[in-house]
Residue, then its C-alpha position, 0 to 999 in steps of 0.5 A: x565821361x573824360x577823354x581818355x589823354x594817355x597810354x596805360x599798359x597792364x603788364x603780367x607780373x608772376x604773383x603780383x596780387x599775392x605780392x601787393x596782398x602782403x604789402x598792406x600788411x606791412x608799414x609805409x615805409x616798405x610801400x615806399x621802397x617798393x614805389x622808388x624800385x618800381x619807378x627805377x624799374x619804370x624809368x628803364x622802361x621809359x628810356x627804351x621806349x623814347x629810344x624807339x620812338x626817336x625811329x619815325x617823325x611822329x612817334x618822335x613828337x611824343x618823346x617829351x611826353x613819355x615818362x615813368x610813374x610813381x607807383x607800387x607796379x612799373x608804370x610809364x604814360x605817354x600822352x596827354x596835353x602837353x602840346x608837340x609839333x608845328x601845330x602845337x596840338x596836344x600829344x593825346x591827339x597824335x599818340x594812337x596814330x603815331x604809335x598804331x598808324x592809319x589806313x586814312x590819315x597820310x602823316x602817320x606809318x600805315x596801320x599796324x594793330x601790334x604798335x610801333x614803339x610803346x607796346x613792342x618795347x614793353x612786350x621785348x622787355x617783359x621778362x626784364x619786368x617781370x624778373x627786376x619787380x619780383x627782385x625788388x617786391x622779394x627784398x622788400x618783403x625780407x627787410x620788412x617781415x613780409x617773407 
């Protein structure tokens, strides 16, 4: 089985399943605006998560590599192989220690099971999530038929 490389966070999305139930029945062109406002939403997200990474030296070294996905739901990774740092190790090698510390490992913040950066900054802006998805899955939905 592969290495898993990056983050992937579920985020609870009021009525998701409902909502993407009726997007299969709509044409291609709705999927794509529901994409582009996704990744709108994602981008925010991405933003407010390199900001409070940029508060310790490791979590700083995983910035460049955290990023919003195209997809029908907000989605932001961080990791994989690009390489950071002075020994220019690949980013999955120090993303869980940067982001949940260590009880060994001294270059990392002492081990905290909630997260430093990514999952604090996803679990603070749940509401804004939840609320701008449904938004645009609601538009979407009116312009194409689907309400």
């Amino acid at each position: 089985m592969a290495e898993k490389r990056t983050i992937t966070v579920t985020i609870r999305i009021t009525g998701l399943r409902p909502t993407l139930a009726k997007f299969k029945a709509l044409p291609k062109d709705a999927d794509k605006e529901m994409r582009a406002a996704s990744l709108s939403i994602a981008g925010v997200l991405a933003v407010n998560i390199k900001s409070a990474a940029r508060a310790n030296a490791q979590s700083a070294l995983m910035v460049p590599s955290i990023r919003a996905q195209r997809d029908r739901v907000p989605t932001v990774v961080a990791g994989g192989t690009r390489r950071v740092g002075s020994n220019r190790v690949p980013a999955f090698k120090v993303l869980f220690g940067a982001e949940f510390g260590s009880h060994a490992l001294k270059q990392f913040r002492p081990f905290n099971g909630e997260g430093y950066f990514f999952f604090p900054t996803v679990e603070d802006m749940r509401g804004y999530i939840d609320r701008e998805f449904n938004e645009a899955a609601d538009e979407v939905l009116r312009k194409w038929g689907g309400l």
